[in-house]
DSSP file (Angstrom, degrees, kcal/mol; ACC not computed):
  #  RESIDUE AA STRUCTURE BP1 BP2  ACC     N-H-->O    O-->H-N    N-H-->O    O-->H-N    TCO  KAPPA ALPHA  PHI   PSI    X-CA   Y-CA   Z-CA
    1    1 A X              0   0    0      0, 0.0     3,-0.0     0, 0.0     0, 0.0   0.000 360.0 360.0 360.0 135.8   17.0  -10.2   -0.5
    2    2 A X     >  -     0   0    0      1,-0.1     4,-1.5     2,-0.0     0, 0.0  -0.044 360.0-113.1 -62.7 171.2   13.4   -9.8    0.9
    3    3 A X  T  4 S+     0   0    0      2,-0.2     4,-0.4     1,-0.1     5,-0.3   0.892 120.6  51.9 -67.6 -50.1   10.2  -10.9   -0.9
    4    4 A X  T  4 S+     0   0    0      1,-0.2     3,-0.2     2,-0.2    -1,-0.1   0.683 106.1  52.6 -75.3  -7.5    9.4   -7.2   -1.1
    5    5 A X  T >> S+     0   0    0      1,-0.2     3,-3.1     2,-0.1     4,-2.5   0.986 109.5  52.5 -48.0 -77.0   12.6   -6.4   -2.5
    6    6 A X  T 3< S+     0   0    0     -4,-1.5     4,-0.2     1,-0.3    -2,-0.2   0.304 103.9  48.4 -57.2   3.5   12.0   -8.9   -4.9
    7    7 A X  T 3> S+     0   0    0     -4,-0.4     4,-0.7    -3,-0.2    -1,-0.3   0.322 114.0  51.0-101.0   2.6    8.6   -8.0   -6.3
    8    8 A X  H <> S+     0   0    0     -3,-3.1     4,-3.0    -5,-0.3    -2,-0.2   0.852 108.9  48.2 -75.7 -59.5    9.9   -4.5   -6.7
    9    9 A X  H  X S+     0   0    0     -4,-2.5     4,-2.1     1,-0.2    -3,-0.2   0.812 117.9  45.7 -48.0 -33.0   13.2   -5.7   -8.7
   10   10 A X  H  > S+     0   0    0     -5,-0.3     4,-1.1    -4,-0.2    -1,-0.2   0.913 112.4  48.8 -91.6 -42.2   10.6   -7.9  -10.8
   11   11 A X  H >X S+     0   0    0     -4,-0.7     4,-2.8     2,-0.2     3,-0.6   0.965 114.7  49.1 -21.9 -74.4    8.2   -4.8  -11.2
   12   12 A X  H 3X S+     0   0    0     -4,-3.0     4,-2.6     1,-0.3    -2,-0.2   0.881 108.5  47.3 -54.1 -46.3   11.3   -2.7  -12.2
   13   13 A X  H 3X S+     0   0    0     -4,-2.1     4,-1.0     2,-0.2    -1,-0.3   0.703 115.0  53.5 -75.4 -16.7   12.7   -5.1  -14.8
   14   14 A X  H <X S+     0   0    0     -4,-1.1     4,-1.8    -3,-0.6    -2,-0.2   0.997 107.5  42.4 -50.2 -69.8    9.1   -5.2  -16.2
   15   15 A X  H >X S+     0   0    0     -4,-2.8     4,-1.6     1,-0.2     3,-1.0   0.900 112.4  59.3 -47.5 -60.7    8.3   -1.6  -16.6
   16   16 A X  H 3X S+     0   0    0     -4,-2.6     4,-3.5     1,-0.2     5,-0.4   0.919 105.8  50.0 -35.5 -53.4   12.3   -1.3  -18.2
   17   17 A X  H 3X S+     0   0    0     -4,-1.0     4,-3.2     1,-0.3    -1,-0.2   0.957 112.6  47.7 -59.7 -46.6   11.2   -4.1  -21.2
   18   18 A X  H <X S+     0   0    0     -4,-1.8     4,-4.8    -3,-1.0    -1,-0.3   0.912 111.9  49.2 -83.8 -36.8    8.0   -1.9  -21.9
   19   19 A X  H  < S+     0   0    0     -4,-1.6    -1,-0.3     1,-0.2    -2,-0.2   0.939 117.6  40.2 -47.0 -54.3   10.1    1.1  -22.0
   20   20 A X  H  X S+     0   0    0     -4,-3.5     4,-3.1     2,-0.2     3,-0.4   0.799 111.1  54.3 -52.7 -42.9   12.4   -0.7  -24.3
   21   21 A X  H  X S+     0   0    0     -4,-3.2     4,-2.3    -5,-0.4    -2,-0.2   0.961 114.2  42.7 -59.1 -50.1    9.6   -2.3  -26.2
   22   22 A X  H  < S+     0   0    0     -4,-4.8     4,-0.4     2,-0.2    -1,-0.2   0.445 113.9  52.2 -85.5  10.1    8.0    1.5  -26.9
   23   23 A X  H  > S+     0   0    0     -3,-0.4     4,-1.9    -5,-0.2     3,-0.3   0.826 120.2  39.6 -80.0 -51.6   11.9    3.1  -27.7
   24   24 A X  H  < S+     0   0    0     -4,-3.1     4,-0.5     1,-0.2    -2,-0.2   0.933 114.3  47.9 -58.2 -48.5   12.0    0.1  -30.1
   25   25 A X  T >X S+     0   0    0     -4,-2.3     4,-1.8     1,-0.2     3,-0.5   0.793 114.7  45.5 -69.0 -32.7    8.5    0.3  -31.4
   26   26 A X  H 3> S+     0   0    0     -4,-0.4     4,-1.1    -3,-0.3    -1,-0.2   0.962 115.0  54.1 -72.8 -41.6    8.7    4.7  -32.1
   27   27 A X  H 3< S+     0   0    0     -4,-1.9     4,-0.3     1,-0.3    -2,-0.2   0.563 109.5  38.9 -87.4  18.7   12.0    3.9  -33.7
   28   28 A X  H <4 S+     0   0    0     -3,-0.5    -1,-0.3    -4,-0.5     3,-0.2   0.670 114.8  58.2-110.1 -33.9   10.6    1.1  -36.2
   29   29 A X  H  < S+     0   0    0     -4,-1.8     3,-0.4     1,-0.2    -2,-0.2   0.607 108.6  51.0 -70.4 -13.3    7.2    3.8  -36.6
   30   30 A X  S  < S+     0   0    0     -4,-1.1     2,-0.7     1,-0.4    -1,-0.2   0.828 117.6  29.7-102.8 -18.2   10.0    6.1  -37.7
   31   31 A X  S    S-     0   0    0     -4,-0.3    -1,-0.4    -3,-0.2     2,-0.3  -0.897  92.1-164.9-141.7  89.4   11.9    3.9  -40.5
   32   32 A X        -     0   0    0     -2,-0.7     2,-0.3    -3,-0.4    -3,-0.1  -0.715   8.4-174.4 -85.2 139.5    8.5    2.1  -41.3
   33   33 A X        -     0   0    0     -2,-0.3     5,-0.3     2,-0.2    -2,-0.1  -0.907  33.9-112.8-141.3 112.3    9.5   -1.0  -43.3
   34   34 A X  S    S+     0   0    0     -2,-0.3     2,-0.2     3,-0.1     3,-0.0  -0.268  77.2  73.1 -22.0 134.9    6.7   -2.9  -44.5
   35   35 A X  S >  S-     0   0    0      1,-0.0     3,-1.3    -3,-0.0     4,-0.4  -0.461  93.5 -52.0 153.5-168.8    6.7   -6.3  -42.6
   36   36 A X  T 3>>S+     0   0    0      1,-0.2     5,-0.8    -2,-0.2     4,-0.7   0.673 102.1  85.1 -64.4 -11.2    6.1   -8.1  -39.3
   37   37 A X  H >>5S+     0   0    0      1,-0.2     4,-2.0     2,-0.2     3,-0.8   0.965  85.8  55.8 -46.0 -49.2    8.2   -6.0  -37.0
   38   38 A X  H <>5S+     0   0    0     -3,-1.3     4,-3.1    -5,-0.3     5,-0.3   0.988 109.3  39.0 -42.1 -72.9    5.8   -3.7  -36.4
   39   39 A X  H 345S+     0   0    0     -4,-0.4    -1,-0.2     2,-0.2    -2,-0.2   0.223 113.1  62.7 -78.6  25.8    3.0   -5.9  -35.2
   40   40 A X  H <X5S+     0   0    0     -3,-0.8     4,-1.7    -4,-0.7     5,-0.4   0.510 106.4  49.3 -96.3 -64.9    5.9   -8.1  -33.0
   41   41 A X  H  X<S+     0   0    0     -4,-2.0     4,-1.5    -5,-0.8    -2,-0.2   0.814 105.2  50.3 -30.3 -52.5    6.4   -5.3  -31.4
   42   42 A X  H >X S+     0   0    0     -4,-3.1     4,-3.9     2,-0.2     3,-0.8   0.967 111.8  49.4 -38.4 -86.0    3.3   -4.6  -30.7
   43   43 A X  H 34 S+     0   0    0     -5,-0.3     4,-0.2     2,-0.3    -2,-0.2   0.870 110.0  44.8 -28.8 -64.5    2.8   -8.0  -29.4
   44   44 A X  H 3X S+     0   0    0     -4,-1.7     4,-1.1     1,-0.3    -1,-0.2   0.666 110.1  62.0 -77.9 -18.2    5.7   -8.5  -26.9
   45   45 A X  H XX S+     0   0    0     -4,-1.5     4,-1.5    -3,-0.8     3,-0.8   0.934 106.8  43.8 -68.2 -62.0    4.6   -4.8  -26.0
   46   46 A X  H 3X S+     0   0    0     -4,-3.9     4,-1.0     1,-0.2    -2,-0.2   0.448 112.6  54.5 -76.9   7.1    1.0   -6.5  -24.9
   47   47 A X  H 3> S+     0   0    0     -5,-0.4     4,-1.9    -4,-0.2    -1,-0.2   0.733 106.9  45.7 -98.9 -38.1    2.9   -9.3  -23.2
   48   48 A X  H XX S+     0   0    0     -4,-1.1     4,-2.1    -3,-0.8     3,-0.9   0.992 116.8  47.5 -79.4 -53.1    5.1   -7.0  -20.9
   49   49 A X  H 3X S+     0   0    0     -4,-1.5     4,-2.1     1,-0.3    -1,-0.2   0.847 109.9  51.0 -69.0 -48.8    1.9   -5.0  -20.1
   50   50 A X  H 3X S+     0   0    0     -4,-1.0     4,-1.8     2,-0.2    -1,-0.3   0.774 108.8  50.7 -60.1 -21.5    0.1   -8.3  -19.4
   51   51 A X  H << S+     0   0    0     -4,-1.9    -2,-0.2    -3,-0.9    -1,-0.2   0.876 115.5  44.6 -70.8 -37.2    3.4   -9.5  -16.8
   52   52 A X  H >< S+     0   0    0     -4,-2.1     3,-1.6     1,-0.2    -3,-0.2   0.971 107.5  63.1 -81.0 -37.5    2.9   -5.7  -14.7
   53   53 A X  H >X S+     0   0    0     -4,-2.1     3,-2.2     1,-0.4     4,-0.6   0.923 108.2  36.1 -85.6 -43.5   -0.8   -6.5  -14.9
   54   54 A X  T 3< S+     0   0    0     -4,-1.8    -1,-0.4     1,-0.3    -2,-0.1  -0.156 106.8  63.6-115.2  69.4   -0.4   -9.9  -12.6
   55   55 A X  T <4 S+     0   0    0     -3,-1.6     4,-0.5   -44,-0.0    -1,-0.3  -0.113  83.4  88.4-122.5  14.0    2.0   -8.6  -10.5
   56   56 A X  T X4 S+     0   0    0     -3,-2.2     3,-2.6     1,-0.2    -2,-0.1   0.979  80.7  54.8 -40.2 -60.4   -0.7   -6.2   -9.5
   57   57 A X  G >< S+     0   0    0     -4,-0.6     3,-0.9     1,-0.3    -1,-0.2   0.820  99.7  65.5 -63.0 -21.9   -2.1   -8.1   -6.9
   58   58 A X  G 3  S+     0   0    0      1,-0.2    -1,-0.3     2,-0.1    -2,-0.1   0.853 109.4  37.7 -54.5 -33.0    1.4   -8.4   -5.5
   59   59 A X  G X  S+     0   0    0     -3,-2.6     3,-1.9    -4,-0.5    -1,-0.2   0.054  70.3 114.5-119.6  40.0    1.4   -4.8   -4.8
   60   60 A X  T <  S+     0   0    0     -3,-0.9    -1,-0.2     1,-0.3    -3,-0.1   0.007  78.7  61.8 -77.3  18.5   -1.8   -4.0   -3.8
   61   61 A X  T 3  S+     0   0    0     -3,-0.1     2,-0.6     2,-0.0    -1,-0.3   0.433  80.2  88.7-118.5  -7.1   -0.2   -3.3   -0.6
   62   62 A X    <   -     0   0    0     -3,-1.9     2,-0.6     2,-0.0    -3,-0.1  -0.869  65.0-153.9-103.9 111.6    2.3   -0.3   -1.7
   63   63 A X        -     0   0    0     -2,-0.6     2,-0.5    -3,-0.0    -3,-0.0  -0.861   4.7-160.2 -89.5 133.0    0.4    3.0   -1.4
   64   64 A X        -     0   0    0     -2,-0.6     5,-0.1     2,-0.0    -2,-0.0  -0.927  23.0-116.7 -98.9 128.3    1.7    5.7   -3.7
   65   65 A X    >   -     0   0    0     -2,-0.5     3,-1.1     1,-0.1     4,-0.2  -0.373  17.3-134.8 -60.9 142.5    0.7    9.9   -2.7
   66   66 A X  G >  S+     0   0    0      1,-0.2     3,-1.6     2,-0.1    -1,-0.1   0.722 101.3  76.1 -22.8 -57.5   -1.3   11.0   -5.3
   67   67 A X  G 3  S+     0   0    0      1,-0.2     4,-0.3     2,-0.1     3,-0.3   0.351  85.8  69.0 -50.0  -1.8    1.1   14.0   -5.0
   68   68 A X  G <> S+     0   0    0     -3,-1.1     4,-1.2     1,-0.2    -1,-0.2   0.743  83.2  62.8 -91.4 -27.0    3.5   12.1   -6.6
   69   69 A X  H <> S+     0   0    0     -3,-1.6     4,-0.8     1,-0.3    -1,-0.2   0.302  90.4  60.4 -85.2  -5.8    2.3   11.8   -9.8
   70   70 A X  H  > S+     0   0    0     -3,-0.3     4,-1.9     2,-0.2    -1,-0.3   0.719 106.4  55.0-105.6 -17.8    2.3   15.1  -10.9
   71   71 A X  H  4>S+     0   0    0     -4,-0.3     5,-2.0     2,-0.2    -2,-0.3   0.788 104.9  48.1 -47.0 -35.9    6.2   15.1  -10.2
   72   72 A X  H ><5S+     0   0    0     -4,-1.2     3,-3.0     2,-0.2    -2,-0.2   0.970 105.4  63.2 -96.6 -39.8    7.0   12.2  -12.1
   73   73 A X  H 3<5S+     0   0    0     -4,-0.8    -2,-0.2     1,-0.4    -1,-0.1   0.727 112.3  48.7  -9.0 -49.6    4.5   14.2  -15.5
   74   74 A X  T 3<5S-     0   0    0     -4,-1.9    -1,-0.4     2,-0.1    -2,-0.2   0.428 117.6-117.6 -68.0 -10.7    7.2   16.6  -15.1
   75   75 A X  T < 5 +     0   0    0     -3,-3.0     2,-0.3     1,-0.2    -3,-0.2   0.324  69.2 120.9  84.4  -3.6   10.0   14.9  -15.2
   76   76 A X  S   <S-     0   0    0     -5,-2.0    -1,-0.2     1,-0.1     4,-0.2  -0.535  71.2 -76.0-122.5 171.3   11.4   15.4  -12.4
   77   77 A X        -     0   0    0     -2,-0.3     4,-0.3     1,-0.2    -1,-0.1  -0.282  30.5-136.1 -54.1 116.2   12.5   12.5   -9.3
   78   78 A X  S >> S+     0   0    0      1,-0.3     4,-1.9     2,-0.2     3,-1.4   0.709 100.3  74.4 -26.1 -33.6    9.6   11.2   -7.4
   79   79 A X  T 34 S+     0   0    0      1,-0.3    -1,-0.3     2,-0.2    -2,-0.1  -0.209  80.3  71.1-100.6  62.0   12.0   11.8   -4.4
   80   80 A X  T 3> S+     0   0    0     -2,-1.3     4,-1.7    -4,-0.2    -1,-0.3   0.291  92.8  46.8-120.2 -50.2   11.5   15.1   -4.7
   81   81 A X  H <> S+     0   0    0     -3,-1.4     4,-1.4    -4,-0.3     5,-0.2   0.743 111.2  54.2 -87.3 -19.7    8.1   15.2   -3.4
   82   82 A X  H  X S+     0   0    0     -4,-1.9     4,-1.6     2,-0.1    -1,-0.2   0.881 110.7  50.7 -83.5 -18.0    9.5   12.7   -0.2
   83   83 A X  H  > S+     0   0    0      2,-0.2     4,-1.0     3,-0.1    -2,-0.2   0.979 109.2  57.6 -58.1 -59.1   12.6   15.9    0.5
   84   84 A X  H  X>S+     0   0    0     -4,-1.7     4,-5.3     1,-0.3     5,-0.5   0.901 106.2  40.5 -61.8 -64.9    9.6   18.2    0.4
   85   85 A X  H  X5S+     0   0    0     -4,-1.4     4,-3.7    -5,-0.3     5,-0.3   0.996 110.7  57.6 -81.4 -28.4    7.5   16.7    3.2
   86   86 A X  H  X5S+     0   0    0     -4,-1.6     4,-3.3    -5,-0.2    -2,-0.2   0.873 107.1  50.5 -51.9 -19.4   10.2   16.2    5.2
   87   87 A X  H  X5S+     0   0    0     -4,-1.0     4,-1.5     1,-0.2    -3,-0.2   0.883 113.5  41.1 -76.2 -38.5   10.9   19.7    4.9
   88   88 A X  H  X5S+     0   0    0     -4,-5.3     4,-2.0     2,-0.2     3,-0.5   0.948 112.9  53.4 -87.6 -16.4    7.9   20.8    5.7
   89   89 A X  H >XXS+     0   0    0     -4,-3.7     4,-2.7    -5,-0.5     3,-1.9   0.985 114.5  54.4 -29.4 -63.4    7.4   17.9    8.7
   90   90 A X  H 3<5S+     0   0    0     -4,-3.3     4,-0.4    -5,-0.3    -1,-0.2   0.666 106.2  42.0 -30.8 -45.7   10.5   19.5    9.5
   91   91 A X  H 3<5S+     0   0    0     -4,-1.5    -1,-0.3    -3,-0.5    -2,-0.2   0.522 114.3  51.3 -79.8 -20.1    9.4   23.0    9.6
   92   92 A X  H <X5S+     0   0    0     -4,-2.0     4,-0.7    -3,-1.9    -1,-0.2   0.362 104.0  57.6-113.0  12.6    6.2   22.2   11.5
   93   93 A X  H  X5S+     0   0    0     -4,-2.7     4,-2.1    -5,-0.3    -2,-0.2   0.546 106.2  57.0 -91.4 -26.1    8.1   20.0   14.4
   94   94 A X  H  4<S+     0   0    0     -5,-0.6     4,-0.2    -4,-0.4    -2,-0.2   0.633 107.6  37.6 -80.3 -17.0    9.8   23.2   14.7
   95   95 A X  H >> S+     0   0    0      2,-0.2     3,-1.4    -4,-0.1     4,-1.3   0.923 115.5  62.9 -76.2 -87.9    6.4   25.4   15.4
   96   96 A X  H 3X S+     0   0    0     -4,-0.7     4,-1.6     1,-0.4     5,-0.2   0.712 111.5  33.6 -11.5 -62.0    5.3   22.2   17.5
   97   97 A X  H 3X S+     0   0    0     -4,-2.1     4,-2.9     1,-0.2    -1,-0.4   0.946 111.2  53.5-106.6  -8.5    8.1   22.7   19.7
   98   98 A X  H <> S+     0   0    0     -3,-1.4     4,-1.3    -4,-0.2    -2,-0.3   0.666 110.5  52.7 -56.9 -15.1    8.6   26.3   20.1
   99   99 A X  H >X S+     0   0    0     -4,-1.3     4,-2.3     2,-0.2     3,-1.6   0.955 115.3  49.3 -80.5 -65.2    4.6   26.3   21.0
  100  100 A X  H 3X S+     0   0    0     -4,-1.6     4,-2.6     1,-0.3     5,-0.3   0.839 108.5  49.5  15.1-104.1    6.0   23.5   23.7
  101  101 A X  H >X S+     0   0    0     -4,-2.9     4,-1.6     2,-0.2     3,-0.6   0.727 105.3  55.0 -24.2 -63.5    8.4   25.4   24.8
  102  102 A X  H << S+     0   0    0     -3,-1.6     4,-0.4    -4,-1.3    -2,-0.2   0.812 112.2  45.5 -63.7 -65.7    6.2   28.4   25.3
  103  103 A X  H 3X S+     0   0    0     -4,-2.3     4,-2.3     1,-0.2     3,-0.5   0.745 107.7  50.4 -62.8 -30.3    4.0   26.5   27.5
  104  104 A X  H <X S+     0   0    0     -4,-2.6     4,-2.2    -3,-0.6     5,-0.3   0.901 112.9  55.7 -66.7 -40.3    6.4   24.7   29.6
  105  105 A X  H  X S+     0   0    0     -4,-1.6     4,-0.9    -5,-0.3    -2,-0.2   0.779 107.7  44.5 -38.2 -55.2    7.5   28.3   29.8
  106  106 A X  H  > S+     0   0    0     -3,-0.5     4,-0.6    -4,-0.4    -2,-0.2   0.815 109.9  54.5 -68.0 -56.4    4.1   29.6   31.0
  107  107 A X  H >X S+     0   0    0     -4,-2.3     4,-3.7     2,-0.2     3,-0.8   0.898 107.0  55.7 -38.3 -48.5    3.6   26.7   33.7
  108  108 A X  H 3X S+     0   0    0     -4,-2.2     4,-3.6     1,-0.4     5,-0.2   0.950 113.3  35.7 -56.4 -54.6    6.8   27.7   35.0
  109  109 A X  H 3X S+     0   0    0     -4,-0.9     4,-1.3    -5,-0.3    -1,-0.4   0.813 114.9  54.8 -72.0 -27.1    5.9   31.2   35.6
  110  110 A X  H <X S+     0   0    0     -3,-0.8     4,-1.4    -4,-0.6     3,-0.4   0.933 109.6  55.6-100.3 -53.7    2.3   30.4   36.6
  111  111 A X  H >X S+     0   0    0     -4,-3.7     4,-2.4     1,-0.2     3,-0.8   0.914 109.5  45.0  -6.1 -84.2    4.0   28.1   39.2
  112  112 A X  H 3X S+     0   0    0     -4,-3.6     4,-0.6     1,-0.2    -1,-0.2   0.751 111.0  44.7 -32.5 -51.8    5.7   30.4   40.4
  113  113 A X  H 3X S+     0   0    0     -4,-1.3     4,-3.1    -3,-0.4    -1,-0.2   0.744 108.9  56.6 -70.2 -30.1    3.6   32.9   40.7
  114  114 A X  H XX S+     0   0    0     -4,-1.4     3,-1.8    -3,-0.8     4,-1.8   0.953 109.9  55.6 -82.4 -74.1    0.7   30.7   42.3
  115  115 A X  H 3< S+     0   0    0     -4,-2.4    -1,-0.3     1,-0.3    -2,-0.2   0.587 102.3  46.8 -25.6 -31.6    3.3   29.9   44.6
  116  116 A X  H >< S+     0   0    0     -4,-0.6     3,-0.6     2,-0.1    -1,-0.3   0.838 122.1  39.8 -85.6 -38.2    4.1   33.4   45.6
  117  117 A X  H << S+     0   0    0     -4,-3.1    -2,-0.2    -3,-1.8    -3,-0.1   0.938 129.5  25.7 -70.0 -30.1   -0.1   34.2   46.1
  118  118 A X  T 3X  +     0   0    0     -4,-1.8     4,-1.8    -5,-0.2     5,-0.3  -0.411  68.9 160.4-133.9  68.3   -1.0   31.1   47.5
  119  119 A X  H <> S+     0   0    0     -3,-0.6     4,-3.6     1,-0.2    -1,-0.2   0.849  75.8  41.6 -60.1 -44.7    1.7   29.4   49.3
  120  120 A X  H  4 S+     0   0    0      1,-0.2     4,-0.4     2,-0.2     5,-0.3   0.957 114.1  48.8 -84.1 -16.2    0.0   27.1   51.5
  121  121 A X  H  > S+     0   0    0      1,-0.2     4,-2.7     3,-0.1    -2,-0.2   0.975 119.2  44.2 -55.8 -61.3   -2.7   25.8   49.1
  122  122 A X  H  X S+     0   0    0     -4,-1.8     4,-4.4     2,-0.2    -1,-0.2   0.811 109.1  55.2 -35.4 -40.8    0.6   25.3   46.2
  123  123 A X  H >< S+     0   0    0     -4,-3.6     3,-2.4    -5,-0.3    -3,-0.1   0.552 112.4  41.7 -75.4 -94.8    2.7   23.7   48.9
  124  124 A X  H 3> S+     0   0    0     -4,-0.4     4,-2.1     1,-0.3    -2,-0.2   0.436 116.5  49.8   2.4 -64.9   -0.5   20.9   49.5
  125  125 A X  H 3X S+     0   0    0     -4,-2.7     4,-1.5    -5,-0.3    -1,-0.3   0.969 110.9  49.8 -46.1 -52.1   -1.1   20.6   45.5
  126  126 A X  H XX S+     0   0    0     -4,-4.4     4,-3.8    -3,-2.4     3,-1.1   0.876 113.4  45.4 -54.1 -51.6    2.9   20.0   45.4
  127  127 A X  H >> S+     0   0    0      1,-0.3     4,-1.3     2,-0.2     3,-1.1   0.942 117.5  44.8 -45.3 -83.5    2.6   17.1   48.3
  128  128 A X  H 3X S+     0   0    0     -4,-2.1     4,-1.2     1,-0.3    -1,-0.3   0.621 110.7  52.1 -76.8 -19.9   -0.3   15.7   46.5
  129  129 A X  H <X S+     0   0    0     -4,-1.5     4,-1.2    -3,-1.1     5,-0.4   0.828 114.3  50.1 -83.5 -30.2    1.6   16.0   42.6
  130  130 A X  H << S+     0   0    0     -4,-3.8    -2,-0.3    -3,-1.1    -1,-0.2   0.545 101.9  53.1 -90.6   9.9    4.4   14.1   44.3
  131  131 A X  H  < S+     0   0    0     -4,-1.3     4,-0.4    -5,-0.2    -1,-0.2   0.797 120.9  38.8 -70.8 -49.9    2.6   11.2   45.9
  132  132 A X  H  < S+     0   0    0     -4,-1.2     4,-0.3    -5,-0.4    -2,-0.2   0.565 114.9  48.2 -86.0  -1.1    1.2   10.7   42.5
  133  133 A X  S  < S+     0   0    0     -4,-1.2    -1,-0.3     7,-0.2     6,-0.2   0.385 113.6  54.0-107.7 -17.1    4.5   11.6   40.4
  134  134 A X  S    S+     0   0    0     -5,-0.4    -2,-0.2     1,-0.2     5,-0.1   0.614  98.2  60.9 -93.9  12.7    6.7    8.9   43.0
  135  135 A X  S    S+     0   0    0     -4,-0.4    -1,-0.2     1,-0.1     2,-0.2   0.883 102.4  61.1 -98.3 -45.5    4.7    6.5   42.5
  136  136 A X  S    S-     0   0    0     -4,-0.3    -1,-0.1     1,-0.1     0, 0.0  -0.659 101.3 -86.0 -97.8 137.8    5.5    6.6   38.8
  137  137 A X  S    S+     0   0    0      1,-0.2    -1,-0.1    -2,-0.2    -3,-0.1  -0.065 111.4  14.5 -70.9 128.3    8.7    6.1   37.3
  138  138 A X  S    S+     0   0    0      1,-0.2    -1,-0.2    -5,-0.1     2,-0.1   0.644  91.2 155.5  90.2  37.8   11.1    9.7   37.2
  139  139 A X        -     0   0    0     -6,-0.2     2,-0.4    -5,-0.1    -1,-0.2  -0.346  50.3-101.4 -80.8-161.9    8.8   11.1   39.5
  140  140 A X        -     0   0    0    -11,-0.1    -7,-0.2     1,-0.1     3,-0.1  -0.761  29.8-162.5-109.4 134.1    9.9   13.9   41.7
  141  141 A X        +     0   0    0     -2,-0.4     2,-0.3     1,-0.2    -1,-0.1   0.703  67.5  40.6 -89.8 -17.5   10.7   13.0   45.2
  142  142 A X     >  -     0   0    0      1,-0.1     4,-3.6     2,-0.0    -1,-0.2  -0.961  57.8-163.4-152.3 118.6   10.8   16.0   47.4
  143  143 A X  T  4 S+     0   0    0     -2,-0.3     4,-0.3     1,-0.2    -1,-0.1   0.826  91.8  52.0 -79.9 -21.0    8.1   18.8   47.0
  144  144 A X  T >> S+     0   0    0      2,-0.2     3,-1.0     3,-0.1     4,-0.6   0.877 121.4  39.6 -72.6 -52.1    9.8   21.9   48.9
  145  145 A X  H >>>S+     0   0    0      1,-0.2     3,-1.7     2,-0.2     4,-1.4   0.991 112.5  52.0 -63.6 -52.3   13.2   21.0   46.5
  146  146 A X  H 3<5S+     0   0    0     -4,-3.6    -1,-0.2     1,-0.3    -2,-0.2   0.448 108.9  53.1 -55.8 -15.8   11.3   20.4   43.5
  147  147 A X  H <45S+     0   0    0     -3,-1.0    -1,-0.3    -4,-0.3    -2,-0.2   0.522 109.5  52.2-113.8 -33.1    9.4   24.0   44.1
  148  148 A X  H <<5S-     0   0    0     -3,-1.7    -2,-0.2    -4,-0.6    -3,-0.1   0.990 125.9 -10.2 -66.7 -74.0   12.7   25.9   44.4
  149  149 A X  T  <5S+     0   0    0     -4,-1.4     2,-0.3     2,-0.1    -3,-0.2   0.365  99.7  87.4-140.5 -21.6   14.9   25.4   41.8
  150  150 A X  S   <S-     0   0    0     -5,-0.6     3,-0.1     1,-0.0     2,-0.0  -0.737  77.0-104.1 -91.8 146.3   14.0   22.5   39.2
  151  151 A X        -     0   0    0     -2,-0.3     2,-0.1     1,-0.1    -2,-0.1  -0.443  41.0-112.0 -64.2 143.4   11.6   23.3   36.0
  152  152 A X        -     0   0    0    -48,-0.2   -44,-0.1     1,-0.1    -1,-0.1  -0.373  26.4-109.0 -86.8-175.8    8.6   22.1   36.3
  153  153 A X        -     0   0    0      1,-0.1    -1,-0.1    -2,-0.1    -3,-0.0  -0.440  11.9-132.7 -85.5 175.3    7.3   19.4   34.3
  154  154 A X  S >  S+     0   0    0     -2,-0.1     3,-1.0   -47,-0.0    -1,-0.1   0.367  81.4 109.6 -84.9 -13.9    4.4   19.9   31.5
  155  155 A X  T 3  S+     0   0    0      1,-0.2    -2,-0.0     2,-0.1   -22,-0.0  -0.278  79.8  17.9 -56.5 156.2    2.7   16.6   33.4
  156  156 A X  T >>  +     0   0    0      1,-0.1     3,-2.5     2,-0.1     4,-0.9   0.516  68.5 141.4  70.1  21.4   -0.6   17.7   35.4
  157  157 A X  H <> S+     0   0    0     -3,-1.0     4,-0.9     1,-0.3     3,-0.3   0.819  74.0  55.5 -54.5 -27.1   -1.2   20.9   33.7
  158  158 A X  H 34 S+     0   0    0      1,-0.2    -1,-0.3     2,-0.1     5,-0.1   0.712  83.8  70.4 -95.1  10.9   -4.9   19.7   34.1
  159  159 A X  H <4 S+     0   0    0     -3,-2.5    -1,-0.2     1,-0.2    -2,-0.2   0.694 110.1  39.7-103.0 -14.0   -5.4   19.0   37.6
  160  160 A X  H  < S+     0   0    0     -4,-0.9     2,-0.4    -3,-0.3    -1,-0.2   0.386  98.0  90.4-128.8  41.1   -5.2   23.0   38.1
  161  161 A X  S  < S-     0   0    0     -4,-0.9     3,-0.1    -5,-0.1    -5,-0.0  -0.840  88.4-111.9 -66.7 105.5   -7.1   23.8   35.1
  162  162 A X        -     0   0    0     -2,-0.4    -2,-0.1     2,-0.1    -3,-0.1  -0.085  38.6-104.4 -57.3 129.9  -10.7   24.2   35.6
  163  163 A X        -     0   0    0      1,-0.1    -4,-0.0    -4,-0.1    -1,-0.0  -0.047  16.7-147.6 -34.2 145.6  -12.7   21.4   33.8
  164  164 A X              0   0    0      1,-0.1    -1,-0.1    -3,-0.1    -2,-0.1   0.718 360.0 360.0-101.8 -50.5  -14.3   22.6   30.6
  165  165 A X              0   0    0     -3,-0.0    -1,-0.1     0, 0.0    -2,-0.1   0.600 360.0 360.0 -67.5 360.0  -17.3   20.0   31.2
């Protein structure tokens, strides 16, 4: 078992006693009997509170979402709100690569096309994107194949983009 297991387990079995301490403590406020029960309760109730209190500093390193908190107010499983953003991660890696896509999509055809208008300037760029793509590792080796028939990559989209600056 890790450390950070174990200041979690130690956490957990706290917070359980104070739960237990306040099930005991409503059902003793409910068949009130004059004597010391009450204010024991009470007591071992300010003892458990003081044990989570220094094992703060232990877990001054665990952030909790804000967003969580109004999940557990409701009732309902904190891992509820960690399903949720994965769904929407999910949903917005899925935007994220159809946009991708789009553009790899776009080069291809703008490739192409540059190719058809401007053959010898394209074939020179190609020569000059595969010196600098064989140098590095899963570059393309041959610019007349590479021109034909393979997709291009999404690399170097900016070297025949005009500069913005």
């Amino acid at each position: 078992m890790t450390e950070k297991s174990k200041k979690f387990e130690q956490l957990e079995e706290c917070v359980e006693g104070i739960i237990d301490h306040c099930r005991e403590a409503g059902i003793i406020v409910c068949d009130y009997q004059p004597g010391i029960a009450i204010s024991k309760k009470i007591n071992d109730l300010v003892v458990k509170l003081q044990d989570v209190d220094r094992l703060q500093p232990e877990m001054n390193d665990v952030l909790v979402p804000i967003a969580v908190f109004p999940k557990i107010d409701a009732g309902q499983n904190p891992q509820i709100y960690s399903r949720e953003c994965m769904e929407r991660v999910i949903a917005h890696n899925e935007v994220v690569r159809g946009k991708l896509e789009s553009i790899r999509r776009f080069r291809h055809l703008l490739m192409s096309e540059l190719f058809k208008r401007f053959p010898c300037e394209m074939a020179n760029y190609r020569l000059m994107r595969d010196d600098a793509e064989s140098s590095q590792p899963g570059g393309q080796q041959n610019a007349t194949d590479s021109l034909s028939h393979t997709p291009v990559s999404d690399a170097g989209l900016d070297s025949i983009m005009p500069s913005t600056r």
